[in-house]
C-alpha positions in Angstrom: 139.8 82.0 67.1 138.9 81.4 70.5 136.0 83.5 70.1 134.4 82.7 66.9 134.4 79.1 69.3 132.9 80.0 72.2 129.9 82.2 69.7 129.3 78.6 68.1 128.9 77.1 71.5 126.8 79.6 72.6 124.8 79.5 69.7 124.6 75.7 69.5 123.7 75.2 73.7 121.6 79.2 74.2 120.1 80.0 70.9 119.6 76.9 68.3 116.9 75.3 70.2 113.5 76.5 70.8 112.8 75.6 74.3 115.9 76.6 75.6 115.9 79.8 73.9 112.8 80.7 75.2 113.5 80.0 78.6 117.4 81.0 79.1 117.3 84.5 78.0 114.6 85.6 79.8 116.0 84.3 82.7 119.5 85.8 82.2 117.5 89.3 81.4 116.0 89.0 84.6 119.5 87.8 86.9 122.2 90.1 85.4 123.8 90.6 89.0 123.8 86.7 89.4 125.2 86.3 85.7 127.9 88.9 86.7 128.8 87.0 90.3 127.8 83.7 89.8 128.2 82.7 86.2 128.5 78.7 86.8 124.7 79.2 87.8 123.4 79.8 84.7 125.9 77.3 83.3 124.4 74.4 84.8 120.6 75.8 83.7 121.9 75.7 80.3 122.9 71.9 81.0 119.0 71.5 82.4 117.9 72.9 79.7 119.4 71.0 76.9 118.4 68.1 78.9 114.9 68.7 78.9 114.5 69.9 75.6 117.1 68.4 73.7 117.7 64.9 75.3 114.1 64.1 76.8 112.8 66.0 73.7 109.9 67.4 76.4 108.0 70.7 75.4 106.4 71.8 78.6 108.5 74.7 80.3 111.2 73.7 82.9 111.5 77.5 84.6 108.1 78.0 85.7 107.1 74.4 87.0 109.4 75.0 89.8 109.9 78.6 90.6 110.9 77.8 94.2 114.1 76.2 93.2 115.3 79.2 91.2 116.5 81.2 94.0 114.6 81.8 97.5 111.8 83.8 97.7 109.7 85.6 100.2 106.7 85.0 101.2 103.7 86.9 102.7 103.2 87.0 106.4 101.2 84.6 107.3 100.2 84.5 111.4 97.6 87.0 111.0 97.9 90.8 109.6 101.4 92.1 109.1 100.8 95.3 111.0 100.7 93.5 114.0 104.3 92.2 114.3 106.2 95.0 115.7 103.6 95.1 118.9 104.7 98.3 119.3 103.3 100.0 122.8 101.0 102.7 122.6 102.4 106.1 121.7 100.7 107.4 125.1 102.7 104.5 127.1 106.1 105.2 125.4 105.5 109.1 126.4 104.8 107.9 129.9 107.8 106.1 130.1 109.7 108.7 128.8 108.4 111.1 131.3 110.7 109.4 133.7 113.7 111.2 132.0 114.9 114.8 132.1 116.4 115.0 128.5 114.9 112.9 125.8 116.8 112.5 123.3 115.9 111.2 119.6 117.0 110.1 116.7 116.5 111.3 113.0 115.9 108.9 110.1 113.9 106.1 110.6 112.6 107.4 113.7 111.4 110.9 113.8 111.3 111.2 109.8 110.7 108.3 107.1 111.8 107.9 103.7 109.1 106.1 101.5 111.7 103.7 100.3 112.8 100.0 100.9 116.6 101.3 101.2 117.3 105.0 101.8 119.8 105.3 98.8 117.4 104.5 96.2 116.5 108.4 96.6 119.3 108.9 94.6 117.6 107.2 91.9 115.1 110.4 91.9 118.2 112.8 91.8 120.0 111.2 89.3 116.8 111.7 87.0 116.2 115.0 87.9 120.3 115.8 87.0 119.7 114.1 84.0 122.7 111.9 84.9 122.1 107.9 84.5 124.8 106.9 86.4 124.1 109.2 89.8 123.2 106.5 91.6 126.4 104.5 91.5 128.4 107.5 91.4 126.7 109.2 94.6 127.6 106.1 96.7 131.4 106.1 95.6 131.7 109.7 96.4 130.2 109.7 100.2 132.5 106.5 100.1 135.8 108.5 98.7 134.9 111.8 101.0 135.0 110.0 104.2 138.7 108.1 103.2 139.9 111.8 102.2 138.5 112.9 106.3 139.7 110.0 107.8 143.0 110.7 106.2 143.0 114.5 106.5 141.6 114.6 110.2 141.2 111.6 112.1 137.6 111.3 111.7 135.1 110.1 108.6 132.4 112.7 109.5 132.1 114.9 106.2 129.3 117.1 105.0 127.5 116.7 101.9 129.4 119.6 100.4 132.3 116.9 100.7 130.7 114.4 99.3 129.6 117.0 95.9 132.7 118.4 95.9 134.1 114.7 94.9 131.1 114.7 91.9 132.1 117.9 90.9 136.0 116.7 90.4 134.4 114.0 88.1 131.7 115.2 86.3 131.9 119.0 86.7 128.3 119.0 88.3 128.6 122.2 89.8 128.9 121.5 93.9 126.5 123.7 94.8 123.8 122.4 92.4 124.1 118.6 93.4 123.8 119.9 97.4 120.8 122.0 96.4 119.6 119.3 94.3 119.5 116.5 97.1 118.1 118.3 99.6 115.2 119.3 97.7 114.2 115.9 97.4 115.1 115.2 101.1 112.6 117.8 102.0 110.2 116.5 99.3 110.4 113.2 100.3 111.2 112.3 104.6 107.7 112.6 106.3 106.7 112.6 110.0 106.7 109.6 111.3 102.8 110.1 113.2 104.0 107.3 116.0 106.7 109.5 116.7 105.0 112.8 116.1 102.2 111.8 119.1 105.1 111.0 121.3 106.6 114.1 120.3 103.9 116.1 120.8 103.0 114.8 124.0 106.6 115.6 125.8 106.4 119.1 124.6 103.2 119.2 126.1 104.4 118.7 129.3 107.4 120.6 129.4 109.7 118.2 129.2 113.4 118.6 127.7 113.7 117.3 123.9 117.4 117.0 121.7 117.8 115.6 118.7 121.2 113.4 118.2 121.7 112.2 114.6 124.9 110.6 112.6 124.3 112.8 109.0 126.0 114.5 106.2 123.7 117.4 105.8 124.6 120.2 108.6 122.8 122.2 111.6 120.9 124.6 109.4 119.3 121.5 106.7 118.7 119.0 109.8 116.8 121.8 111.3 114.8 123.2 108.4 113.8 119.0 107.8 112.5 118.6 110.9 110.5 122.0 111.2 109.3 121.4 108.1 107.6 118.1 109.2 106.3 119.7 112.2 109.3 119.1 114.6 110.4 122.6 115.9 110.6 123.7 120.0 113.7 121.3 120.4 116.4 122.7 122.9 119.3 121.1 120.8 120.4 119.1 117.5 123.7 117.4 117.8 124.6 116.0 114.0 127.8 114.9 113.7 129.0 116.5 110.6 129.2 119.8 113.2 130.5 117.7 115.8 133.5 116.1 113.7 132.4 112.7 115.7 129.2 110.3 115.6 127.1 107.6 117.8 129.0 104.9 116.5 132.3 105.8 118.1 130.3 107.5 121.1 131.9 110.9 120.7 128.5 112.5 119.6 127.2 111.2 123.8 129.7 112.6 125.0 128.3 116.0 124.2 124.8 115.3 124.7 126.3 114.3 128.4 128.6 116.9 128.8 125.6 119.4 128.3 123.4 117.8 130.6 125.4 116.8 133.3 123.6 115.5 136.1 120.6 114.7 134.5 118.5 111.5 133.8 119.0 111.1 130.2 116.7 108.7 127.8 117.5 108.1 123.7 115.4 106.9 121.3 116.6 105.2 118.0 116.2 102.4 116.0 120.0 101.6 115.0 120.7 98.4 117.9 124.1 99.6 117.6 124.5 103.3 117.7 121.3 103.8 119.4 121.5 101.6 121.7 124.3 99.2 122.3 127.0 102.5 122.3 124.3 104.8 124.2 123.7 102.6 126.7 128.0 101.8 127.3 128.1 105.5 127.5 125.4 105.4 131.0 122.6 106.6 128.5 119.2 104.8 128.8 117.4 104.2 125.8 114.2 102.8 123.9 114.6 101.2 121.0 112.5 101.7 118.0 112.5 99.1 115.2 112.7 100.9 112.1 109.7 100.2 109.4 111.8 98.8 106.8 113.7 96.3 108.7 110.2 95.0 109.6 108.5 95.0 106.3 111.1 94.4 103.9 111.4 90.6 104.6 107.8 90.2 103.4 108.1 92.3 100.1 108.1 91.3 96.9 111.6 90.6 95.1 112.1 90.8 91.2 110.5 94.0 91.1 112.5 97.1 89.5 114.3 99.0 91.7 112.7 102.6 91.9 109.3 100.9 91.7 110.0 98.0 94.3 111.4 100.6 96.9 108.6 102.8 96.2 106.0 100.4 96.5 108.0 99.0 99.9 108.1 102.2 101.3 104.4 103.1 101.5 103.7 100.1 102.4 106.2 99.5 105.2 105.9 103.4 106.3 101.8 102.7 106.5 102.2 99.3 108.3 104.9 99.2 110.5 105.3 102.7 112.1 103.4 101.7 115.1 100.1 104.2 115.5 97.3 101.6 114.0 96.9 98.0 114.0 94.5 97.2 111.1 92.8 93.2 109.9 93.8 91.1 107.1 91.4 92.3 104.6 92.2 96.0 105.1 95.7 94.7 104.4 95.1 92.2 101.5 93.7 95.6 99.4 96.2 97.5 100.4 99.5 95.5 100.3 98.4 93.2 97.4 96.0 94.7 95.7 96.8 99.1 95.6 100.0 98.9 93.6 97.9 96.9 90.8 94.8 99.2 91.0 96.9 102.4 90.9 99.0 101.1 88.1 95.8 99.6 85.9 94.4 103.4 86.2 97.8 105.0 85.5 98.3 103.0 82.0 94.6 103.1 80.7 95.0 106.9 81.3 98.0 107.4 79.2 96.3 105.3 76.9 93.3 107.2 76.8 95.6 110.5 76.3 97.5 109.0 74.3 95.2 108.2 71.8 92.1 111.0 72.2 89.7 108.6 74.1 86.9 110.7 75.0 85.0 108.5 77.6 86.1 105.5 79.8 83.5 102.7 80.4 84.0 100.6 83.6 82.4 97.0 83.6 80.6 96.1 86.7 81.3 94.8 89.4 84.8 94.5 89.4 85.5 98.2 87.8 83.9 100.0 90.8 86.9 100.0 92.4 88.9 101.0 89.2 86.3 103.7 88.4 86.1 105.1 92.0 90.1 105.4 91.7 90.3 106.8 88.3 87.9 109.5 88.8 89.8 110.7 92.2 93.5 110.5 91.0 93.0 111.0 86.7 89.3 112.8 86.4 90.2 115.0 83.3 89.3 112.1 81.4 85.4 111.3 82.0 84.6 107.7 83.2 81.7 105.9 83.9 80.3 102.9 85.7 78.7 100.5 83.3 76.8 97.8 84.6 77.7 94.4 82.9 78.6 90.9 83.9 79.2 87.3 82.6 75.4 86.7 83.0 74.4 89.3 80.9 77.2 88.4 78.3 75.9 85.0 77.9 72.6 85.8 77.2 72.9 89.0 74.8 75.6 87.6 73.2 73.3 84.6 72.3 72.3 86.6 68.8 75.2 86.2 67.4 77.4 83.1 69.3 74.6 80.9 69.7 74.3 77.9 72.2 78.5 78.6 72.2 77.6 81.7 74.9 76.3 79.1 77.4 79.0 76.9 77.1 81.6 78.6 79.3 79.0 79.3 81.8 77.8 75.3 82.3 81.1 73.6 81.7 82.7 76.6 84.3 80.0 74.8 86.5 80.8 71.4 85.8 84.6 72.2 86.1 84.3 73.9 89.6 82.5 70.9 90.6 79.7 73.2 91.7 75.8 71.1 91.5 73.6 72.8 88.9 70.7 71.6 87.9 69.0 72.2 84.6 66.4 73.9 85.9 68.8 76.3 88.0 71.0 76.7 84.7 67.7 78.3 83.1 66.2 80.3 85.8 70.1 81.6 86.3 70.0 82.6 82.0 66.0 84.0 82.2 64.6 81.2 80.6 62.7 80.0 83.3 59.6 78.8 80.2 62.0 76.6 78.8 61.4 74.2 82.0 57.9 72.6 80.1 60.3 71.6 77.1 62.7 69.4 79.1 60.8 66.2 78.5 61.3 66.3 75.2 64.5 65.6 75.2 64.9 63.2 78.1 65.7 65.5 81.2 63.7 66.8 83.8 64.7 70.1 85.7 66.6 68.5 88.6 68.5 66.6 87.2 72.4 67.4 87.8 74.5 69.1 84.8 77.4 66.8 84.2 79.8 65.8 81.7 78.6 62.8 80.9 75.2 64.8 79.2 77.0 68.1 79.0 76.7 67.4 75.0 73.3 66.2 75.0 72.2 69.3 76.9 74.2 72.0 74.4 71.9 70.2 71.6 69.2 70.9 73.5 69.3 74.5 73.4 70.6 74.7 69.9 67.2 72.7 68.9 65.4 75.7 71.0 67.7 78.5 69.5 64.6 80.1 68.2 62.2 80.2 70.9 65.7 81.8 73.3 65.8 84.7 71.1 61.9 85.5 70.8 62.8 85.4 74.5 65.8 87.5 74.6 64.7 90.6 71.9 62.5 92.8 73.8 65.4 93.1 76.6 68.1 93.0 74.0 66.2 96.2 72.8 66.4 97.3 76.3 70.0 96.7 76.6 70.9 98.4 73.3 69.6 101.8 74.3 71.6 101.4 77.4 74.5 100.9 75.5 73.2 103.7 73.0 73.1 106.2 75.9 76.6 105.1 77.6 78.1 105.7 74.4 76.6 109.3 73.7 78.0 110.9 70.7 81.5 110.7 72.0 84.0 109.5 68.7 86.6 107.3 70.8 85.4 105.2 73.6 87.5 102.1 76.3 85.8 99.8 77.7 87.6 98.3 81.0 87.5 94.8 82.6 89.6 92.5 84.9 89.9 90.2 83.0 89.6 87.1 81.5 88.2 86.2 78.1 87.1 89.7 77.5 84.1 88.2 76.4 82.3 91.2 77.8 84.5 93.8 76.4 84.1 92.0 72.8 80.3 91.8 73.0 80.2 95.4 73.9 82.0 96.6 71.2 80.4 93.9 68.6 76.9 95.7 69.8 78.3 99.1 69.3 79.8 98.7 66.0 77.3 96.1 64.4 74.2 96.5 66.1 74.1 100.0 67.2 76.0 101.0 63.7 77.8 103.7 65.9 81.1 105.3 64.1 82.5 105.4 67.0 86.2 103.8 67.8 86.5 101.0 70.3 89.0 100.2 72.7 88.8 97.0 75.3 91.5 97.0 78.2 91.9 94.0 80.1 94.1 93.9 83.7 94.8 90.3 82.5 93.9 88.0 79.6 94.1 84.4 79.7 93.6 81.8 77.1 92.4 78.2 76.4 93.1 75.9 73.9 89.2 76.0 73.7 89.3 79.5 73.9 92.5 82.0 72.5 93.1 85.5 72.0 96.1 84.8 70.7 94.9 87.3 67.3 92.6 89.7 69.5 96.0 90.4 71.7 98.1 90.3 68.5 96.4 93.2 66.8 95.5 94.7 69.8 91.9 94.6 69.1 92.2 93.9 73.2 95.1 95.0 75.1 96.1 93.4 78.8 97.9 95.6 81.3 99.3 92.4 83.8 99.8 89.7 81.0 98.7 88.0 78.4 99.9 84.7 76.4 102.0 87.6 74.4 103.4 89.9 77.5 104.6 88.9 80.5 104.7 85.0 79.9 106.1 83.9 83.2 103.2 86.1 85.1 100.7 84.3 82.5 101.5 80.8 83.6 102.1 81.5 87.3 98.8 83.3 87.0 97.0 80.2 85.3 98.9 77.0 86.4 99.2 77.6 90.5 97.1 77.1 93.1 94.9 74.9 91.3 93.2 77.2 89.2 92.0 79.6 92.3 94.3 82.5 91.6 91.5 84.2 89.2 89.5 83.5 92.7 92.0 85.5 94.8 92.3 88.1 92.3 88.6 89.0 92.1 88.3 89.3 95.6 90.5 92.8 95.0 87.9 94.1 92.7 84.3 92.8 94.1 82.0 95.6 94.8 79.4 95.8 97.7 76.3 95.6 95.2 75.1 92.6 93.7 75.9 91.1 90.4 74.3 93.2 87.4 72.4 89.9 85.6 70.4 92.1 83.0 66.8 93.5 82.3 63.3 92.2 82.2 60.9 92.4 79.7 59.5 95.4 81.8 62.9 97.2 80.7 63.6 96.7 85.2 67.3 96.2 85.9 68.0 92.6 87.6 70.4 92.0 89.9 71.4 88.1 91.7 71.4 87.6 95.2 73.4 89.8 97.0 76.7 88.3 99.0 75.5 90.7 102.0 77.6 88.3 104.2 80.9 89.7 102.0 80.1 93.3 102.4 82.2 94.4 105.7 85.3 92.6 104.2 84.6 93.8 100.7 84.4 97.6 102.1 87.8 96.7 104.4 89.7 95.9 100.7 88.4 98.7 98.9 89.3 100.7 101.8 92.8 99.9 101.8 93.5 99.5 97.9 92.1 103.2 97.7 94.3 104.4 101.0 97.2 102.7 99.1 96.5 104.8 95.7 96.0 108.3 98.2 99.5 107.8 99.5 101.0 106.4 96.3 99.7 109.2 94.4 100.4 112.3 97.3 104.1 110.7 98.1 105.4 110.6 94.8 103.4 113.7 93.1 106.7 115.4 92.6 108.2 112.8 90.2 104.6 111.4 88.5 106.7 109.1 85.9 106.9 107.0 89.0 103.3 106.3 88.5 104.2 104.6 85.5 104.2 101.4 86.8 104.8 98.1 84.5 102.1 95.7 84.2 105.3 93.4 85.6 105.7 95.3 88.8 102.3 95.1 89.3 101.7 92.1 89.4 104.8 90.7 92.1 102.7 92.1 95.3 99.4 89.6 94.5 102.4 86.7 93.4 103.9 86.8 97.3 100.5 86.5 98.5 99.5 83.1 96.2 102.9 81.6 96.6 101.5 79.6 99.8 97.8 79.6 99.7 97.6 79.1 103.6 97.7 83.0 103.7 94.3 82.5 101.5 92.8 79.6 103.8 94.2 81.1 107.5 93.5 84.9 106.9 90.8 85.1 104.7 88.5 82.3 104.9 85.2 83.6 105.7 84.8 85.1 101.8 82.2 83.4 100.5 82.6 83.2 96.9 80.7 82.8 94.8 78.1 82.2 92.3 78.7 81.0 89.3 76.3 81.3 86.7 74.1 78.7 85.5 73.8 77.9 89.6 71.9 78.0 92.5 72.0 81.2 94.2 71.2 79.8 97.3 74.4 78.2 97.7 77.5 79.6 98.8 81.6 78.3 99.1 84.0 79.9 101.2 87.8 80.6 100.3 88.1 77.6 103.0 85.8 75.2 101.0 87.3 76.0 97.6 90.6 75.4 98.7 89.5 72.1 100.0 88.1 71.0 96.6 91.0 72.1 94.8 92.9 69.8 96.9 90.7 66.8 96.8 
């Protein structure tokens, strides 16, 4: 009875009304831990919730209007580039220093070796998957837990080995020991990597003859500690001390002792990045030590949260390993590519290529300019599919798309202009679109060619063209001609074809395909892939997106909701801004053909090159060691649109990263404008705000 009781109230409060049901499951989906611990949470949400939407009767969304007061979330560094916060000496001056010493010794994880994970556990994730067991994960971290109670018990001490720890597995799921031990070391092997600040130091002492141990507090013996380490390039050491062979540890100092006893007499150094057992109990034992902030403890507070867990500690991993380990300092734009903007790029090429396998694609078209970064990645990391660059843009959409849409091609380009608050003239609007002749026509209608595009004539102007519809096309046919065969010769005789764009509108993508289908008369199956769509109430895809006539990787008004508004509603409509700047190219805008069948281009942003080059740079360095790290296990390249996304929403969350680290991007040039004129990052944020 009871329960038939509490279903109606959870119908009647969770489920009966729209608004709340949209909002409150999603949200629950997404905080299961905080459901579990903290259920009078989502309680009192449901009691917002039924307050906006039932009581105030309201229909805008609660959740996403004020994503700060959900829980606390990180934010992106913002005193300059992230790699610069350890200040880590030089790996010559920490080899000087050490040069003082007799015995060096050094630690293992997190100093000499790396995992490319946020928290070292999450390997197990990788095991469990390759055991085929769902539950490894948990079940791993219960059994090192019950091996050491059984040790402390049995002997006084809570060092065990990892056959302990699978010897407790095996009682429970009859995973043979010997096949879990084999099974996790692999993917140690597989996975720890030289840390290169480390390796130089390394190096250097061996160089000069100097006395090198290793003194670790591990599970896996002598004999695996030692192949790790040579196999990542560590070998001529004089001893490893690991305290599953010592029955003692750092912690409890008993591991120093030997390291002391063995080198009695002798000026001793360690070098670890546990303040505790590397430092705090070396140095009570008389040991001197350098400590060594480990790369996770430095980069985790600045990575994304809400990702999923195998994906978020991948994508933390590289990026903390590449950052933080102490061998390069590297500039904000190098950084903005590679932090924010790789694990999108990587994952955008990932999913159209199981698309394109999926479904027998035969080519892969990649608009301009924004898809040379996309095409230069695809081609390296998923080349048995064939790709090209396609040279496109929103200037040459408006006007070959005139044929067919009419004046309603130029209107997103002039009211864009109007709505950025961006002076246009008329006569700039036409020399921008290639109808330069139309300037002797203006007085017809009342206007002359400087005169400003507003709103307040916005209207009058749209009827002008419409009244000159015919003379635009006479204008437009020989290059539309021009721009077929191009099309015609992209194409080929392939059977399947995707075209590939950013985003928004996927105008360009639809005018492609409406040219290759009813134009060109091609039997040739289209696909158009999108890394986001958006939509207006002016302008929806709400049907395109429903029967996938165009599909969006990041979100769409269908997919990923909460990413869609975030994406649209923040920042005062500059996040498509920010975004771009991942995906501009070092070539100037492709604005169409001439009547002499020559290829025009606008006015190059020359002064946006070096930066440009500095965020392809590290969005492709990002892909190299996503793709290298995790070649092993490739489903982890299967990355959702979601997860993709949560790296570029740290960075907008305060747009002073925007305005203090990147403000010298001069963007950009909208069409329909003069292309003289130029806004930086710094000037668009300041109209935003006015």
């Amino acid at each position: 009875m009871l329960k038939k009781i509490k279903d109606k109230l959870y119908y009647y409060f969770a489920e009966k009304n729209w608004g709340v049901r949209r909002e409150y499951g999603p949200y629950v989906d997404a905080h299961q831990e905080e459901h579990a611990k903290q259920p009078w949470k989502h309680w009192w949400l449901l009691v917002r919730l039924n307050w906006h939407y039932r009581v105030l009767r309201r229909e805008n969304q609660l959740l996403w209007l004020e994503p700060e007061k959900q829980n606390k979330r990180r934010l992106p560094y913002l005193n300059g580039p992230e790699s610069e916060i350890s200040q880590r000496t030089l790996p010559v001056h920490l080899t000087m220093q050490l040069m003082l010493y007799d015995v060096i010794s050094f630690d293992i994880f997190d100093t000499l070796l790396l995992r490319p994970f946020a928290n070292p556990t999450d390997l197990f994730y990788i095991i469990g998957k390759r055991l085929d067991m769902p539950e490894f994960h948990k079940l791993r971290i219960e059994a090192e837990k019950r091996a050491r109670e059984i040790a402390i018990a049995e002997t006084g001490s809570r060092e065990i080995t990892i056959y302990n720890i699978y010897a407790q597995i095996e009682q429970k799921t009859r995973l043979p020991q010997i096949k879990g031990v084999e099974a996790e070391f692999e993917a140690e092997l597989q996975y720890c990597v030289a840390n290169p600040y480390m390796k130089q130091v390394f190096r250097m002492l061996q160089e000069q003859g100097k006395t090198i141990v290793i003194t670790s507090d591990m599970y896996l013996p002598h004999d695996m500690m030692q192949q790790l380490l040579e196999k990542n390039g560590y070998s001529g050491f004089e001893k490893l001390y690991v305290s599953c062979d010592y029955g003692c540890n750092k912690h409890q100092k008993g591991l120093y002792k030997y390291l002391l006893r063995d080198y009695r007499g002798q000026k001793i150094v360690h070098v670890g990045d546990n303040t505790k057992a590397d430092i705090k109990c070396a140095e009570e034992c008389g040991i001197k030590t350098k400590y060594y902030k480990g790369v996770h403890a430095i980069g985790n507070p600045y990575r994304s949260d809400g990702m999923s867990e195998l994906i978020g500690s991948a994508y933390s991993g590289i990026v903390n390993c590449h950052l933080h380990n102490g061998t390069q300092q590297y500039d904000t734009y190098y950084e903005y590519g590679f932090t924010y903007g790789g694990l999108y790029v990587f994952g955008f090429c990932n999913w159209i290529y199981q698309k394109a396998r999926a479904a027998d694609v035969e080519k892969i078209l990649f608009l301009s300019r924004d898809g040379a970064i996309y095409h230069k990645v695809f081609s390296r990391f998923f080349s048995d599919v064939p790709s090209e660059y396609f040279l496109w843009s929103r200037t040459a959409n408006t006007k070959y798309s005139f044929e067919h849409n009419g004046v309603i091609s130029f209107d997103n380009a002039i009211q864009g202009r109007v709505r950025a608050q961006y002076p246009c003239t008329i006569g700039d609007m036409l020399d921008s679109l290639d109808l330069g002749q139309l300037k002797s026509s203006l007085h017809r209608y009342g206007f002359q060619e400087k005169v400003l595009i507003t709103q307040e004539n916005l209207k009058k102007i749209q009827e002008m063209l419409f009244q000159l519809k015919d003379e635009i096309l006479s204008m437009y046919a020989p290059q539309k001609e021009t721009i077929k065969e191009y099309i015609y010769h992209k194409v080929g005789t392939v059977n399947k074809i995707a075209i590939v764009d950013v985003g928004w509108r996927g105008t360009s993508l639809k005018e492609i395909k409406y040219i290759i289908k009813n134009e060109l008369k091609l039997d040739c199956e289209v696909y158009c892939w999108m890394a986001g769509a958006t939509s207006s109430p002016d302008f929806n895809l709400a049907s395109s997106i429903a029967d996938k006539d165009i599909e969006a990787y990041l979100f769409s008004n269908t997919c990923n909701r909460e990413l869609f508004n975030i994406h649209t509603r923040t920042n005062h409509g500059l996040n498509h801004v920010f975004f771009e700047m991942l995906t501009q190219d070092c070539s100037p805008s492709y604005s169409g053909v001439n009547n002499d069948e020559k290829f025009l281009f606008q006015f190059p942003e020359v002064e946006n090159y070096r930066s440009i080059a500095k965020i392809q740079q590290g969005i492709f360095d990002f892909c190299d060691l996503f793709f290298r790290t995790f070649c092993y296990d490739p489903y982890i390249y299967n990355i959702s649109g979601y997860d993709a996304y949560l790296p570029f929403r740290i960075a907008v969350r305060n747009i002073n990263f925007f305005r203090d680290n990147l403000s010298d991007f001069v963007f950009s040039r909208l069409v329909g404008g003069n292309e003289e004129e130029t806004k930086t990052i710094y000037d668009l944020i300041g109209i935003a705000n006015r």
